[in-house]
C-alpha positions in Angstrom: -25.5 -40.1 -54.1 -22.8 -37.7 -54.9 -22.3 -35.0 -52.8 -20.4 -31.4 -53.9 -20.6 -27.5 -52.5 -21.3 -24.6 -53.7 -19.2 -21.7 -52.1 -20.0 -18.0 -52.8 -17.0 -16.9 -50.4 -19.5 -15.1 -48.2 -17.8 -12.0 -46.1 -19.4 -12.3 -42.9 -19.8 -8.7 -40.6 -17.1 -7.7 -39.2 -15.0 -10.2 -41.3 -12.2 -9.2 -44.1 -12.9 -10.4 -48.0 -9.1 -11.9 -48.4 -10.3 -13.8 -45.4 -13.8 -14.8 -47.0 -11.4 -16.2 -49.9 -9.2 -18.2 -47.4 -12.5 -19.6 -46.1 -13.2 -21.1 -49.7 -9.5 -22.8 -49.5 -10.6 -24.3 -46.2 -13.6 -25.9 -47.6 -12.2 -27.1 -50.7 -9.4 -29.4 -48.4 -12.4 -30.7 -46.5 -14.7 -31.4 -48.6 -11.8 -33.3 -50.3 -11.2 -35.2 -47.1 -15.0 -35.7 -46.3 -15.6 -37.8 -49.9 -17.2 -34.8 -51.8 -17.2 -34.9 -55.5 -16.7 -31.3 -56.9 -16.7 -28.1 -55.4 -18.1 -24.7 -57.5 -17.5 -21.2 -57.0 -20.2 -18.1 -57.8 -19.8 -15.3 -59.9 -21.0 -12.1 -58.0 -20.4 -8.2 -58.8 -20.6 -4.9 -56.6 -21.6 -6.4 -53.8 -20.0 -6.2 -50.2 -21.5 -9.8 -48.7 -19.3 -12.1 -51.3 -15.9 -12.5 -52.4 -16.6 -14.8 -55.6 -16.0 -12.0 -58.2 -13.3 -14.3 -60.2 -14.2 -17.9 -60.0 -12.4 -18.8 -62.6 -8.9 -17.4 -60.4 -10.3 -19.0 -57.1 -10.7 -22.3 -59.1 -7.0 -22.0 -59.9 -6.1 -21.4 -56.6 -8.6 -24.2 -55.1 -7.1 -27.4 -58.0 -3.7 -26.5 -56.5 -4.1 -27.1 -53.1 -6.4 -30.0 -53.6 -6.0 -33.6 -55.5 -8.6 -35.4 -56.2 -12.4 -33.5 -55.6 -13.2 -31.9 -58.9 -13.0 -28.0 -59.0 -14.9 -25.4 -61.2 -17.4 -22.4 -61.6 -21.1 -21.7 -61.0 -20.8 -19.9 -63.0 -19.0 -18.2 -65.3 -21.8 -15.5 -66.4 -21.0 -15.6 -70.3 -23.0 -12.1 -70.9 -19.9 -10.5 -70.3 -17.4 -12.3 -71.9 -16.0 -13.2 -74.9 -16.0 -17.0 -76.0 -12.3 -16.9 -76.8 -11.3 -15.8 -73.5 -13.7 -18.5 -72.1 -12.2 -21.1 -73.9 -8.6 -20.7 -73.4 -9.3 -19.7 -69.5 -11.1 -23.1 -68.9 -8.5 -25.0 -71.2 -5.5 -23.6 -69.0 -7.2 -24.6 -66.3 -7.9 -28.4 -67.4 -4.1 -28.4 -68.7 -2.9 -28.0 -65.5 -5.7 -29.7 -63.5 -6.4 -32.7 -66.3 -9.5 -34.2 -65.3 -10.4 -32.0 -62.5 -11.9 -29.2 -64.0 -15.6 -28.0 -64.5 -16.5 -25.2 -66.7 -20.2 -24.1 -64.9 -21.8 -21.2 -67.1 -25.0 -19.4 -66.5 -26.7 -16.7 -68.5 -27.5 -14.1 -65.1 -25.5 -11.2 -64.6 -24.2 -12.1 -61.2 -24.8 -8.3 -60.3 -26.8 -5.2 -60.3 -27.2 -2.8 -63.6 -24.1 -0.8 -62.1 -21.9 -4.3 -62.5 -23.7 -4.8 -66.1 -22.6 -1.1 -67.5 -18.7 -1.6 -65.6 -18.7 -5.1 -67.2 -19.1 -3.8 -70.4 -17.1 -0.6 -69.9 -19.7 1.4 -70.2 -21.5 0.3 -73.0 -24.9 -0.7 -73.4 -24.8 -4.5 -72.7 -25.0 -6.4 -76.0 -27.9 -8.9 -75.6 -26.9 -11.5 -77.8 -28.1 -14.8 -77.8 -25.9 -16.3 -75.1 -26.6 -20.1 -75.8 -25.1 -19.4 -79.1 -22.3 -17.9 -77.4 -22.5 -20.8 -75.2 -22.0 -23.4 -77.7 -19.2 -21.4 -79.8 -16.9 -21.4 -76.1 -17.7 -25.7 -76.4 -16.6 -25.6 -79.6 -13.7 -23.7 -79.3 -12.5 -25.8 -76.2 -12.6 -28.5 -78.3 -10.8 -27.2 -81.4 -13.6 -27.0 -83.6 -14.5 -24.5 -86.3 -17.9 -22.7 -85.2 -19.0 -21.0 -88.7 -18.4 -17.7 -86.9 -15.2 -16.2 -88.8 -14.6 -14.1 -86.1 -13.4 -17.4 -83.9 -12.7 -19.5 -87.3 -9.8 -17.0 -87.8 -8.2 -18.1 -84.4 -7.1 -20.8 -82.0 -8.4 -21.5 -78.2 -4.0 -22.6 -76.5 -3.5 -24.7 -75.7 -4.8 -26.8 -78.2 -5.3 -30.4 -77.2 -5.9 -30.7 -73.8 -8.0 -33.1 -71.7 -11.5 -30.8 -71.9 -13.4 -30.1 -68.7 -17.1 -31.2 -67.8 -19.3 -28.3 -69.3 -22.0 -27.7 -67.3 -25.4 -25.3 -67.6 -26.9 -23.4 -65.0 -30.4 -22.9 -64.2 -33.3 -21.8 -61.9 -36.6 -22.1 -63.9 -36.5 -25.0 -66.1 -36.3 -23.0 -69.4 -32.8 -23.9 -70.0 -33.1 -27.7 -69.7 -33.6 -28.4 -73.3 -30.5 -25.9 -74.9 -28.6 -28.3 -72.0 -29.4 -31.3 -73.3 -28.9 -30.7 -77.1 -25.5 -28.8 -76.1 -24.3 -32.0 -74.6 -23.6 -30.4 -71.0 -24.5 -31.3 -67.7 -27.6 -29.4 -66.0 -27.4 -27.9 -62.8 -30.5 -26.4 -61.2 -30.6 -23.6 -58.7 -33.2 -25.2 -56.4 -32.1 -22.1 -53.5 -33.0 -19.8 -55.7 -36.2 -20.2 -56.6 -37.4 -23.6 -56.2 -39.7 -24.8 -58.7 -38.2 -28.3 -59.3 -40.1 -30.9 -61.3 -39.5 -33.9 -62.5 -41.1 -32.7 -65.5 -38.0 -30.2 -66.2 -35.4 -33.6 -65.5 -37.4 -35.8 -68.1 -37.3 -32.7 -70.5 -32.9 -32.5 -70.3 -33.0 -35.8 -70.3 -35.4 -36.6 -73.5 -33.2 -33.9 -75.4 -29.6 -35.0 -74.3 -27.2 -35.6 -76.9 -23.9 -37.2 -76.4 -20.8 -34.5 -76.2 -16.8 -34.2 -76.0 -17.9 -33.0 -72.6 -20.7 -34.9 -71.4 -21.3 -38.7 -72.6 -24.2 -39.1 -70.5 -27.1 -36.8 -68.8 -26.1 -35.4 -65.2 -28.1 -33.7 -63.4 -27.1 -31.7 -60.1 -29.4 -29.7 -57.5 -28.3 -27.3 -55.4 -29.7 -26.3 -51.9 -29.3 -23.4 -49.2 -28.7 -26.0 -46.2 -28.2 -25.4 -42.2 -27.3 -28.4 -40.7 -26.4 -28.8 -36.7 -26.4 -31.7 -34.0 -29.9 -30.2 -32.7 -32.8 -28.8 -34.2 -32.4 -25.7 -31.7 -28.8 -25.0 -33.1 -29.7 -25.0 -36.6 -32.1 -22.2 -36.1 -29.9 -20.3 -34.1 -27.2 -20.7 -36.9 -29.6 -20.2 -40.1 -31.7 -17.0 -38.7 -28.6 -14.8 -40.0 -28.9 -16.4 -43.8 -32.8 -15.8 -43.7 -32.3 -12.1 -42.3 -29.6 -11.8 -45.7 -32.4 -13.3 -48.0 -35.0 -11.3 -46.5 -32.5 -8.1 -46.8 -32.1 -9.4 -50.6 -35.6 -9.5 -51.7 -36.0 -6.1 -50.0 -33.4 -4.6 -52.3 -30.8 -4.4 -49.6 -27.3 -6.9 -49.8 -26.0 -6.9 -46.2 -22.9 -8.7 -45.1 -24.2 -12.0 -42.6 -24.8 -10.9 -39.3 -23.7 -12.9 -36.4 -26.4 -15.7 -35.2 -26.7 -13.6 -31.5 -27.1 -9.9 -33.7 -29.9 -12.2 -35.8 -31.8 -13.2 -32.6 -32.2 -9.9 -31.7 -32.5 -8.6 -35.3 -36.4 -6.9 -35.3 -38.2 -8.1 -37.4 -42.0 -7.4 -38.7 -45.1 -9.9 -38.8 -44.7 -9.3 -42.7 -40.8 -10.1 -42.3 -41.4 -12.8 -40.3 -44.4 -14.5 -42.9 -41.4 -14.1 -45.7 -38.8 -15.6 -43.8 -41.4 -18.3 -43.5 -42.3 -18.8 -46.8 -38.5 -18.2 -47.7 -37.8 -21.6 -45.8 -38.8 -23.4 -48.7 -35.8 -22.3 -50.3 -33.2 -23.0 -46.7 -33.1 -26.4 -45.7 -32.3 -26.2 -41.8 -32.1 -28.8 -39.5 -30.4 -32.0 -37.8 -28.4 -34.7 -40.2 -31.5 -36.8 -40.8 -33.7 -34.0 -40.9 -32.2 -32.5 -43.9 -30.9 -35.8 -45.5 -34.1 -36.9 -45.5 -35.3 -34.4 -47.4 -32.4 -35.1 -50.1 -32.9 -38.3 -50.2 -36.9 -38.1 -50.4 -36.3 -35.3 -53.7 -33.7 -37.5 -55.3 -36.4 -40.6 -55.6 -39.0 -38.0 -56.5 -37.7 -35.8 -58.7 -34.4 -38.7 -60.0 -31.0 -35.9 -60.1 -27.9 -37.7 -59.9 -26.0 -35.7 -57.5 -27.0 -32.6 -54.4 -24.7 -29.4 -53.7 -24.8 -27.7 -50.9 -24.5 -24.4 -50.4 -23.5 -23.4 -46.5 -23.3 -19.6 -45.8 -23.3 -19.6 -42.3 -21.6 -16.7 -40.1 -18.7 -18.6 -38.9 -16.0 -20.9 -41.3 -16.7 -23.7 -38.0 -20.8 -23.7 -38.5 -20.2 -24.2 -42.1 -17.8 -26.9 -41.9 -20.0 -28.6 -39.5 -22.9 -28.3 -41.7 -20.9 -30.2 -44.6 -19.3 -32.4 -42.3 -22.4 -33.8 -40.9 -24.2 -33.5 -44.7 -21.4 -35.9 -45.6 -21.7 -38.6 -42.8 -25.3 -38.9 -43.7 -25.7 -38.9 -47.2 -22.4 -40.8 -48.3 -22.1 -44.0 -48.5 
């Protein structure tokens, strides 16, 4: 099974964002050494708790001090771009990084409605259809006409370059079949909001058709994951990201606290029954525990590949959380 990460260059209390971001270079150079096979950064607005406003800058950043593990974006939330900026962004990127480069979009606004209005400099956001906008960024990476004579008139440089993966996010299913016609790989949000099926799989799968960018149907999943030697340390290390989702659904985005500020944190019986149910969502535990969980949900639900996503307070719990991911899930 393949194994990536998903970083969202968390900002942990009391920590500084240009450290957050140096955090991000740290995991890339691991998980290179560890054997993992691509490595994503978010897309997040006016927020305090995460660094990841500029993926597409990090993922510079990350390809140059790395050499093999593949670097990209998840995602690039299209709503607020243009699909000529897109294109020649991701086609820089793969001219300088040939073979390394994923271009991971997603139709979310990766902030509040403040981010949405500043993103669009004040205008009321233009809700177009963003698959079409979607596939006319494909097209233009590949130096194709898309019928749209706004783009017709112009060319994505550099021209003729080794094209990266394209890649479509999701959390609900509803985008599997536009992924599979578009010829891009699918990559479902599984922390999100869970909801997995094989059901959604066989649907991206049924409706895949062969691309620049994709030859054959991948599938990724990504999880919220804790992992630590002992069952004990785990919770003591994922309390702080439960506390942060719990925060979230209560309309509140606080930076991570520290695992000892969590186990004193007070907390409700509701907030407690949430953080609960919410666990459905956090995978915490030892090496097997959590691997066999993976491996159990790839042979159900038949994905090709798991990312992790690893937000713990301190940069040494998360890189013992992919380092022990990685000695039990790759080969």
């Amino acid at each position: 099974m393949r194994l990536s990460i998903l970083d969202q260059a968390p900002i942990p209390k009391g920590a500084k964002p240009a450290q957050a971001l140096k955090n991000s270079e740290t995991l890339a150079i691991l998980g290179e050494e560890l054997g993992y096979h691509r490595m994503w950064m978010a897309e997040h607005h006016n927020g305090q708790s995460l660094a990841s406003s500029a993926p597409e800058v990090t993922a510079a950043h990350l390809a140059a001090k790395t050499n093999r593990i593949r670097i990209g974006t998840g995602g690039i939330m299209m709503m607020h771009y243009s699909p000529l900026k897109v294109a020649e962004v991701f086609k820089t990127l793969s001219a300088l990084s040939p073979g390394r480069i994923d271009f991971g979009v997603g139709r979310a606004p990766g902030g509040d409605t403040y981010a949405i209005y500043a993103m669009a400099k004040g205008k009321r956001p233009e809700m177009t259809d963003q698959y079409k906008e979607i596939e006319t960024t494909l097209k233009l990476m590949n130096d194709q006409k898309s019928g749209i004579s706004v783009y017709d008139s112009v060319v994505a440089t550099p021209a003729r370059v080794e094209l990266p993966e394209a890649w479509l996010l999701g959390s609900t299913g509803n985008s599997a079949v536009r992924a599979g016609r578009m010829g891009m790989g699918y990559s479902f949000a599984q922390f999100f909001n869970g909801g997995m099926t094989r059901e959604i799989f066989d649907t991206y799968r049924a409706n895949f058709e062969p691309s620049y960018f994709m030859e054959t149907p991948e599938i990724l999943v990504t999880y919220a994951t804790t992992v630590a030697e002992t069952k004990e340390e785990a919770e003591f290390l994922a309390m702080p990201i439960d506390i942060s989702r719990l925060q979230l659904m209560q309309g509140n985005l606080i930076q991570t606290l520290s695992p000892e500020e969590a186990k004193d944190y007070p907390l409700t019986e509701m907030d407690k029954m949430m953080i609960e149910e919410n666990r459905k969502l956090h995978l915490v535990g030892t090496p097997k525990e959590v691997g066999d969980i993976i491996r159990r949900d790839q042979e159900q639900y038949g994905f090709d590949e798991a990312m992790f996503n690893c937000n713990q307070f301190s940069i040494e719990s998360r890189k013992q959380s992919y380092t022990l991911l990685a000695k039990e899930l790759l080969d």
